[in-house]
MDAnalysis code that builds the backbone (N, CA, C; Angstrom):
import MDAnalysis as mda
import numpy as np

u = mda.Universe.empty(201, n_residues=67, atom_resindex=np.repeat(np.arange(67), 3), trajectory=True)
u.add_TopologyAttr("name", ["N", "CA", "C"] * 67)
u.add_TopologyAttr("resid", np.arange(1, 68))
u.add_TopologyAttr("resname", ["UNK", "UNK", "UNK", "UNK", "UNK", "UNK", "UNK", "UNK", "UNK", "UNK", "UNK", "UNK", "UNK", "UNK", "UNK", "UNK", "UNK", "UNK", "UNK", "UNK", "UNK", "UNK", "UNK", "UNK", "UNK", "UNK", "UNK", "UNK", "UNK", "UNK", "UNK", "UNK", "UNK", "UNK", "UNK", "UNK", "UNK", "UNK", "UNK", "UNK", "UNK", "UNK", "UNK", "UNK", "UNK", "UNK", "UNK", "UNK", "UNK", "UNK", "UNK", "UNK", "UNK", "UNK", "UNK", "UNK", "UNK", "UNK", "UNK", "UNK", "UNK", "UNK", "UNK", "UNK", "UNK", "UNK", "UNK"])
u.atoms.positions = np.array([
    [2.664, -13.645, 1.512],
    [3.026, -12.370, 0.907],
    [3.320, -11.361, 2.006],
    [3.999, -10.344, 1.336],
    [4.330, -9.081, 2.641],
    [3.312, -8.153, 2.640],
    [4.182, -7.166, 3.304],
    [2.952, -5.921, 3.591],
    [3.068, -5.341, 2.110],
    [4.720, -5.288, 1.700],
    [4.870, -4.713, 0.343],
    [4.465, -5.137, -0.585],
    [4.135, -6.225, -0.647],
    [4.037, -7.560, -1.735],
    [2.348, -6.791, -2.221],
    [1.675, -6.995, -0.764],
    [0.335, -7.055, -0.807],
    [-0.743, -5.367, -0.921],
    [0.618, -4.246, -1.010],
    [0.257, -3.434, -1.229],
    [0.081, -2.902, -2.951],
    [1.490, -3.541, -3.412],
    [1.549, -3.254, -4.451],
    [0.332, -4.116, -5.279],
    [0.116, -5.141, -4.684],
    [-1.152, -6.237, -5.541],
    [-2.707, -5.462, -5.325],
    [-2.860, -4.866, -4.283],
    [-4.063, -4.119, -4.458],
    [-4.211, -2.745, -5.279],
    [-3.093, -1.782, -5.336],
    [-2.632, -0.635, -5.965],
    [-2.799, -1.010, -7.333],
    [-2.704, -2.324, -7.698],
    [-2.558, -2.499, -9.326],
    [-3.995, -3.298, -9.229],
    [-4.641, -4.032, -8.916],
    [-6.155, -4.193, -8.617],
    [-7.147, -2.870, -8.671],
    [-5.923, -2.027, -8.331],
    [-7.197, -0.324, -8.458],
    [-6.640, 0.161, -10.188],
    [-5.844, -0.484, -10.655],
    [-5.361, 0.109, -11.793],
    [-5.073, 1.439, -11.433],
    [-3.769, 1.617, -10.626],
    [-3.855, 2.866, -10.198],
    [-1.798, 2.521, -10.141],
    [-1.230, 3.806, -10.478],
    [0.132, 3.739, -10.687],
    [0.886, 4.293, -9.239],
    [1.785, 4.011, -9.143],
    [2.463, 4.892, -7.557],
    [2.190, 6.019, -7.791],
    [2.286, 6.792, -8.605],
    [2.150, 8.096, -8.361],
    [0.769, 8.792, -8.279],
    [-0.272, 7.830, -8.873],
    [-1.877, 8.334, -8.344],
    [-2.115, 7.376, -7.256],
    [-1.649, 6.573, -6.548],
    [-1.787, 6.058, -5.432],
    [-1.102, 7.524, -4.093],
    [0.240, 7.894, -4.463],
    [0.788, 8.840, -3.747],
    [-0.047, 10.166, -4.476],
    [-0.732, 10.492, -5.085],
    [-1.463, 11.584, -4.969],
    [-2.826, 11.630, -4.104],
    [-3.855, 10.618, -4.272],
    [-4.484, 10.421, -3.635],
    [-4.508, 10.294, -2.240],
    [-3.190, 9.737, -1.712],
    [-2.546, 9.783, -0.205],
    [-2.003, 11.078, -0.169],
    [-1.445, 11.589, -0.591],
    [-0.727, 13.164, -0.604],
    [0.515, 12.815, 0.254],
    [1.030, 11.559, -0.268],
    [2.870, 11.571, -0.434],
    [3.436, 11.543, -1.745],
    [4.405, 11.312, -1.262],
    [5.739, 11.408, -2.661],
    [5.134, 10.121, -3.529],
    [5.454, 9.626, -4.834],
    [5.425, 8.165, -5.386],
    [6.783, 8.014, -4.818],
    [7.937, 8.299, -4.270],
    [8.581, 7.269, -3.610],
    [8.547, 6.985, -2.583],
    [7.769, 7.601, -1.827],
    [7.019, 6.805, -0.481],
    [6.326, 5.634, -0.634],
    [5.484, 5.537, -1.801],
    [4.737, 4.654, -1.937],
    [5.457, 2.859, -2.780],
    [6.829, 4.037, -3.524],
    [7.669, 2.820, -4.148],
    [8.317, 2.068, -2.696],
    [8.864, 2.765, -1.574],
    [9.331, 2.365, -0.445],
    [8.893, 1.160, 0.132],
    [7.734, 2.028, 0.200],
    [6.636, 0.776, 0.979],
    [7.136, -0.306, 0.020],
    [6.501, -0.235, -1.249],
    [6.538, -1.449, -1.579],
    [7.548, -2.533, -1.730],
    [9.055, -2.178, -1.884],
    [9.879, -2.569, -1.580],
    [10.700, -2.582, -0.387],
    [9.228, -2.629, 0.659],
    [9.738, -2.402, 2.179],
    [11.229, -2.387, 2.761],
    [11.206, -1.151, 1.891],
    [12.439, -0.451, 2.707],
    [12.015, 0.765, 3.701],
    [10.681, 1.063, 3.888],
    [10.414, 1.284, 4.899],
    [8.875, 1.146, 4.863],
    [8.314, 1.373, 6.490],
    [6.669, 0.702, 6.279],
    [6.197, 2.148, 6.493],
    [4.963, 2.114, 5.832],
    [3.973, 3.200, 5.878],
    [3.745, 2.944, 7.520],
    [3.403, 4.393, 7.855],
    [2.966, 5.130, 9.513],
    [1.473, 4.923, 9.770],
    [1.222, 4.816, 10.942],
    [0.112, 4.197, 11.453],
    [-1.251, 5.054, 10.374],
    [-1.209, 6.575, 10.871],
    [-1.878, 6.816, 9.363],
    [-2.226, 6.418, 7.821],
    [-0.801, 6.150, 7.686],
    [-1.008, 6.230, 6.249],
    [-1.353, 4.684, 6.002],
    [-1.067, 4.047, 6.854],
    [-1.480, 2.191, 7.032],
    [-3.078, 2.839, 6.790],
    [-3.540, 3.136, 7.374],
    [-4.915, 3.414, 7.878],
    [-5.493, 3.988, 6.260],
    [-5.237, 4.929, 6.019],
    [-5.382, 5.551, 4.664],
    [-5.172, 4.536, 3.655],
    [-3.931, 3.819, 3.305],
    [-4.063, 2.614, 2.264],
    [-5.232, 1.631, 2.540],
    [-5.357, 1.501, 3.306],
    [-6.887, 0.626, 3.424],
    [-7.821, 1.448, 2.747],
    [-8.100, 2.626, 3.346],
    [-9.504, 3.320, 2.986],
    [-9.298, 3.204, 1.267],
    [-8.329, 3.746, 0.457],
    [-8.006, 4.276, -0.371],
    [-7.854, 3.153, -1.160],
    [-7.569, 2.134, -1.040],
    [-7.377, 0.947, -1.578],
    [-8.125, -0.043, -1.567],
    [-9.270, 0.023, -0.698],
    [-10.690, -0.546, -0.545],
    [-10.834, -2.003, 0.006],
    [-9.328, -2.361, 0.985],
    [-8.905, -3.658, 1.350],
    [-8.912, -2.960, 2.806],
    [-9.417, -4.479, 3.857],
    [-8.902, -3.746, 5.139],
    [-7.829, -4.057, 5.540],
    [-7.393, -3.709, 6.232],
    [-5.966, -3.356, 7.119],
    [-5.427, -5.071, 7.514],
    [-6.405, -5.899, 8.274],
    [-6.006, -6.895, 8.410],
    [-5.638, -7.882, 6.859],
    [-6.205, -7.310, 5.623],
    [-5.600, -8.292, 4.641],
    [-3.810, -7.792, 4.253],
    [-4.318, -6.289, 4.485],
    [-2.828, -5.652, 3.961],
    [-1.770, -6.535, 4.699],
    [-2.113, -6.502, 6.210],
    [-1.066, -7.481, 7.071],
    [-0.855, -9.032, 6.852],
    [-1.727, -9.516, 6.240],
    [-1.835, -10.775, 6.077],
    [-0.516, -11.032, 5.319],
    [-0.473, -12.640, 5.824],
    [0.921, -13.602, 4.676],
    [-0.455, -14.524, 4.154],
    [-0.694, -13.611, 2.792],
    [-1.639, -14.679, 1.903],
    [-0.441, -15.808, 1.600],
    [0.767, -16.451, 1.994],
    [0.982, -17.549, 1.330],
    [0.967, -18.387, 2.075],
    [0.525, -18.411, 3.269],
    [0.268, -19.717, 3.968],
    [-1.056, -19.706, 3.777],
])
């Protein structure tokens, strides 16, 4: 899986929609749609913040769960 893949799978594990995911971060929901259709990657911060906020660490977000 991607970074996007695996963001959007924890975001919906929080039962939480882009736009209370991007409130809770205090971006746009299309920052957060971005990410997920990595058309662009979240900034070393906000990498950092989706972990906290999402209650996964950083090394799963990076992970390729398909190998």
């Amino acid at each position: 899986m991607t970074l996007g893949e695996n963001i959007c799978r924890a975001r919906k594990r929080k039962r939480l929609t882009q736009a209370e995911l991007a409130e809770k971060m205090n971006v746009s929901f299309q920052a957060v749609s971005s990410w997920e259709r990595e058309e662009y990657l979240p900034d070393t911060y906000n990498f950092i913040q989706l972990g906290r906020v999402l209650d996964v660490s950083l090394d799963w977000l990076a992970a390729d769960h398909d190998q």
